[in-house]
C-alpha positions in Angstrom: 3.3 -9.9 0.9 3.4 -7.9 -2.4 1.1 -9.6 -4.8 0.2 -8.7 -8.4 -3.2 -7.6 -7.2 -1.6 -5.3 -4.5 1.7 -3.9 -6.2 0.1 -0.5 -6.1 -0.4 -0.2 -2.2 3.3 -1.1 -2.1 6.4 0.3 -1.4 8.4 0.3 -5.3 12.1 0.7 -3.8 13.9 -2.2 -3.7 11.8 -3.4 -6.5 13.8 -4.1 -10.4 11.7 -2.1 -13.2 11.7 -2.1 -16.5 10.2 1.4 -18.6 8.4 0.1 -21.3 9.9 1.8 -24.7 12.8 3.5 -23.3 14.7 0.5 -22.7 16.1 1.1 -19.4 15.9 -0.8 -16.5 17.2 -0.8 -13.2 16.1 -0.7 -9.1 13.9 1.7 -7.8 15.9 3.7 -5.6 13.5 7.1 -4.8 10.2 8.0 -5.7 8.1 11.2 -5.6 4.3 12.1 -6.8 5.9 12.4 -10.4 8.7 10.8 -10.8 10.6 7.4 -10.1 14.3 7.2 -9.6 16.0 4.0 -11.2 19.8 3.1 -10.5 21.0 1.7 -13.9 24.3 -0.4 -14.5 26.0 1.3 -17.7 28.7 -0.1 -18.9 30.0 -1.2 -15.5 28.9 2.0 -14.1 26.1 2.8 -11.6 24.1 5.7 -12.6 20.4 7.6 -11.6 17.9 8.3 -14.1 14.7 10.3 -13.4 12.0 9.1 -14.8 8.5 11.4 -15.2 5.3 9.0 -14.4 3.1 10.5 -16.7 4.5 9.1 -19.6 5.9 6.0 -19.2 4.5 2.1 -18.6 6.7 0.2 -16.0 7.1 -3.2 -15.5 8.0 -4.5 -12.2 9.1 -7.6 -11.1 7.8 -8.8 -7.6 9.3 -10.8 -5.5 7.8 -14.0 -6.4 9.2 -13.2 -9.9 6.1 -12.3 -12.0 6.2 -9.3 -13.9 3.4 -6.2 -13.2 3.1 -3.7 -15.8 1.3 -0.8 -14.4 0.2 2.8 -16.6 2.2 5.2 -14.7 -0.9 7.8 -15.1 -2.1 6.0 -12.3 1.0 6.2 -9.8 1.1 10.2 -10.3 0.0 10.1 -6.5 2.5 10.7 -3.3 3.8 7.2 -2.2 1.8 7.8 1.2 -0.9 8.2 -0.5 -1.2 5.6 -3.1 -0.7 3.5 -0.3 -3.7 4.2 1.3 -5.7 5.3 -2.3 -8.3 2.6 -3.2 -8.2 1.9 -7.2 -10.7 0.9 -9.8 -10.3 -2.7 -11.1 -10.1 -3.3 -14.6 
């Protein structure tokens, strides 16, 4: 069960996300060791944006409905291996 204390040993796809100052938000669809890949509804259209981990803050809504926000500095790992990473708590 995805928690807001374990969102980072997660799968993201699936998941709606929100990128903090670029106002987009969408569903994770793919994700790599830098990037994320949202699906976006424009205008009644269905598009893929790219976005670079480095330098955005994403805010993703669990299932239960609360809302994570997460530096993504500290996502710039490969999905496996975030998975199975052990982080810091702050």
């Amino acid at each position: 069960m995805i928690t807001t204390k374990n969102l980072v040993h997660h799968e993201f796809i699936g998941l709606n996300v929100e990128v903090v100052g670029k106002s987009l938000s969408g569903i994770v669809i793919d994700e790599t060791k830098n990037t994320i890949k949202i699906e976006v509804d424009s205008k009644g259209q269905k598009m893929e944006k790219l976005i670079p981990k480095n330098d955005s803050i994403f805010r993703f809504e669990i299932p239960s409905g609360e809302i994570v926000e997460i530096d993504g500095k500290i996502l710039s790992i490969r999905p496996e291996d975030r998975i199975k990473k052990r982080f810091k708590r702050i």
